[in-house]
Each structure stands twice: as structure tokens, then as C-alpha cells.
N, C-alpha and C positions, 0 to 999 in steps of 0.2 A: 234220291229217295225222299219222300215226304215225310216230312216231319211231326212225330206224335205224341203229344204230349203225354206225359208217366205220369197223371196222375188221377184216381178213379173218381168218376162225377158222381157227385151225391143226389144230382137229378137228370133224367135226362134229357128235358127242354123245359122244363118250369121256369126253372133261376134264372135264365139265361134273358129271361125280358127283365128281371128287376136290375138296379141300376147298382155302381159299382162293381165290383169282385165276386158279386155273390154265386150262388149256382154251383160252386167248385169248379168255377175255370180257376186255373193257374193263367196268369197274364203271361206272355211269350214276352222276352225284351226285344226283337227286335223283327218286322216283316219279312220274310225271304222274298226272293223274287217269284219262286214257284209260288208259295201260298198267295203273296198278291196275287198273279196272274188266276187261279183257282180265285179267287176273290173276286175278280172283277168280270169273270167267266158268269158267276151266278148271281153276279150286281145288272149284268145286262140281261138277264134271262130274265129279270125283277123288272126291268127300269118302266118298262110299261105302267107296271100297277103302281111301282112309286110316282106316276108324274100325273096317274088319278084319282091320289089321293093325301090330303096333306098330313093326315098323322098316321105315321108310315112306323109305329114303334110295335107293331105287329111284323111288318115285312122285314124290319132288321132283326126281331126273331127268324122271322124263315133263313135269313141269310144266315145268323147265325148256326142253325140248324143242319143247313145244307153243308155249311164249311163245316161241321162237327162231321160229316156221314164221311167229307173228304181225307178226314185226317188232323183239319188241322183245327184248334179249340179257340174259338174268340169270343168274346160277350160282343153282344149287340151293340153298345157302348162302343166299344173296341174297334165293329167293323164302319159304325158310323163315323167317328172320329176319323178313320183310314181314308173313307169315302171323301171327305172334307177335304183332308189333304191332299189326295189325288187329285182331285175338283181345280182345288189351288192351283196346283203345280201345271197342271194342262192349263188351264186360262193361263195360268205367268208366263209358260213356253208359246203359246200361242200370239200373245202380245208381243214377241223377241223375236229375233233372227232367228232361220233354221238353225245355225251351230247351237243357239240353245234350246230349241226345237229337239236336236240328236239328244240334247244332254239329260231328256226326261225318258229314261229305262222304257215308259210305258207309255209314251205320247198316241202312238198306234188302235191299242188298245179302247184309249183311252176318244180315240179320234173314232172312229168305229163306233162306239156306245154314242156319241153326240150324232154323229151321221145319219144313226136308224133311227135317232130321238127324231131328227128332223124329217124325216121318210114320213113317220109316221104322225106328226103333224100336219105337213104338205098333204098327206091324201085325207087327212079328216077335214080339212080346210076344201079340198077340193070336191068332197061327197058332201060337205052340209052345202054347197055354193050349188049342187044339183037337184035338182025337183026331183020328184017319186023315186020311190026302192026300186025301181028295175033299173033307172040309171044310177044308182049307187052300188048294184049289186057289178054293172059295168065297170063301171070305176074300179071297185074292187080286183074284177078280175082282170086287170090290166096289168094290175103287180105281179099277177101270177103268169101270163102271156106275154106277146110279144112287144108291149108298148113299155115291160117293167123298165127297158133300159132308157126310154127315153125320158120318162118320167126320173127315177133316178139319176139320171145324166142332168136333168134341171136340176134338181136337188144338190148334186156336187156341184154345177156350173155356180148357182148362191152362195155355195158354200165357199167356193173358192176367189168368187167376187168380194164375199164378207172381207175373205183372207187378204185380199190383197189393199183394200182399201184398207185395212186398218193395219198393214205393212204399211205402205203411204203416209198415214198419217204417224205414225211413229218414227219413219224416214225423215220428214218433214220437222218434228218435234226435235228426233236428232240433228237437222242442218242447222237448224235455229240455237240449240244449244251450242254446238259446234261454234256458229257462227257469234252465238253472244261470248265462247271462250276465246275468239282468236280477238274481238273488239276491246274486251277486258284486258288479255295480253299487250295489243298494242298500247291501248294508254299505259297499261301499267311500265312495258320500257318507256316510252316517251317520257310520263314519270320519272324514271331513273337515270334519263338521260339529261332531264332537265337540273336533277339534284347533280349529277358528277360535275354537268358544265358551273354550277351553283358552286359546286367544291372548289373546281379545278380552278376555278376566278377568285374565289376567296383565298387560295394558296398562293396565287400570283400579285396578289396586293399584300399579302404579310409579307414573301419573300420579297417583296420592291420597299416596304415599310425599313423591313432589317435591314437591306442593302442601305438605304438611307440613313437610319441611325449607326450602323458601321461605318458608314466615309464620316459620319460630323463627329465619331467619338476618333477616329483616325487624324482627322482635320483637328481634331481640338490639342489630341497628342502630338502632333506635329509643330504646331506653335507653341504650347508649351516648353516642347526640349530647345525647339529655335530660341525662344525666351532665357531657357537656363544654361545655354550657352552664349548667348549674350554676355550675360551676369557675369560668367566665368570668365572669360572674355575681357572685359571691364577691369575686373577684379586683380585678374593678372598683370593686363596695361600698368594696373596704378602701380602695385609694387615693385615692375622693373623699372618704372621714372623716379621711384625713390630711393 
């Protein structure tokens, strides 16, 4: 069921152009899925007049407008802010992998709205490139007959050529980093290989150091006790001759 917001407008399209909270919307916290989709239903039924004209703060009155007669209450504010975001998130998914490609709820949508932007580019570009109104009014009617698919079919064929070269290039971007991660890697063991061999030698020369100073304190003990037995030795001889 779509969602309505309880609380009663104190205007009912006036406020809805001025900026902030005003108007008596209640701000909703958070988008649903149904309302966006109702949202970007009546963003594409716009987008035409939005991309002929640059101060479009009338048209997000209408949007907002339109989504009030829907059910659901947004300030204009509200729905351009949404539109922004959406924008984002499709350009961000569209530079990624399909996986994250799936992972934008409304890529589709959202693909679709860019699609007929470009239909509708493509045939303005191809009527001003033709002389007189009878062949533009041809042109026109090819959208509507049997050449719409072929024309369209160019249209996705760019579109999907755009898609793939700038997959490509992002592939590429990825090998590269990839490939500056595993150059990094190797020197960094090499590195560490170079420091244990650095350890493992500087451990074999204290332990040969020790080993050395242990035989010459052993060797020193050694002739000592030979020494004081000697003496003892000595000592004894003389008193049993006396």
C-alpha cells in the first residue's frame, strides 16, 4: 500500500517551490522502494522539458506535485536532492562490474530514463543534419514506423559500445593496479627476505663470538686448576721430605 503521509497541508502547491520544510510537508525519513519507483516514473515523464531548460525549479514543483496527487508528500528540495542521488549511484554502477551493476535496486529504471534521453538526442541531431520540414517530418515518422527499430537498435548498439569500452578501460585500470599490487608484494618479501638472511647471519656470528669466548674462559680455567695443582703438588712433596 502506498504510503500517506497524516499530516494536513496548509497549502496545496504554493510552499512546495519555496526552499526548506516549508509548505507543510512533513519530511518522510526514509525513501521506500515503491515511492522511488512512482518518482522516477514522473522524473521521466519530465526529463524531456528538464534537458530544455536549465532552471528547472518550476519542474521540481511539478514533480513535486505530481508525487503529492500519488500519495506520497515531498518538497521539491526533497525530490531533487533524491534525483542527485539516483544520478550518483547509476553513474557509480555503471563505471563497476555487473555484480555491482545488480546491486543498484533501480539501475533499470534508471537505464531506461538515460536510453530515451539518448533516442531523443540521436533524432534531434539527425533532423537538424536534414534540409527542409518534409524530410524532418520523414525522420520523425520513422520513430513511429518501421525503421523505429533500426534507428533504436543504433542507439543501444552506442550505447553498449560506450558500455563496453569504459568496462575496458576500468579492466585495464584494474590489471594495472593489480599488477602494481603483486610488484609491491614481491619487493616487499624480497625485502623481508633480505632482512631474516641479515638476522640469520648476524645470529651466526654472536653465536661463533660466544662459542669463542666460552673455549678461552674454559681454556683459561683449565690452566688455572693445572696451576693449583701444581702448587699443591709442590707443597705436599716438600713436607713429606721433611
Amino acid at each position: 500500500m502506498r504510503m500517506v503521509s497524516q499530516v494536513n497541508l496548509a497549502q496545496d502547491g504554493g510552499g512546495g517551490g519555496s526552499g526548506g520544510g516549508g509548505g507543510g510537508f512533513n519530511r518522510l525519513p526514509q525513501w521506500s522502494a515503491e515511492e522511488t519507483r512512482e518518482f522516477l516514473t514522473v522524473r521521466s515523464e519530465l526529463d524531456e522539458a528538464f534537458m530544455e531548460t536549465r532552471r528547472n525549479k518550476v519542474l521540481w514543483n511539478v514533480v513535486s506535485s505530481k508525487m503529492r496527487e500519488k500519495g506520497f508528500h515531498r518538497t521539491p528540495e526533497q525530490c531533487k536532492s533524491k534525483w542527485k542521488n539516483l544520478v550518483t549511484r547509476y553513474k557509480g554502477s555503471e563505471a563497476m562490474m555487473e555484480s555491482n551493476t545488480r546491486s543498484f535496486t533501480f539501475h533499470e529504471e534508471m537505464r531506461s530514463i538515460y536510453t530515451e534521453r539518448m533516442r531523443r538526442l540521436l533524432l534531434r541531431r539527425t533532423s537538424s543534419s536534414i534540409g527542409g520540414g518534409g524530410d524532418v517530418d520523414v525522420e520523425k515518422k520513422r520513430w513511429s514506423g518501421g525503421d523505429k527499430d533500426g534507428l533504436l537498435g543504433d542507439v543501444l548498439r552506442e550505447f553498449v559500445e560506450r558500455q563496453l569500452e569504459r568496462e575496458g578501460k576500468w579492466r585495464e585500470a584494474a590489471e594495472e593496479r593489480e599488477e602494481e599490487r603483486r610488484v609491491r608484494e614481491v619487493e616487499w618479501r624480497e625485502e623481508m627476505e633480505a632482512l631474516m638472511r641479515e638476522r640469520a647471519e648476524m645470529d651466526r656470528r654472536w653465536w661463533e663470538r660466544e662459542e669463542e669466548r666460552r673455549a678461552r674462559v674454559e681454556a683459561r680455567a683449565e690452566r688455572r686448576h693445572a696451576l693449583i695443582m701444581a702448587l699443591l703438588t709442590r707443597i705436599i712433596d716438600k713436607y713429606d721430605t721433611s
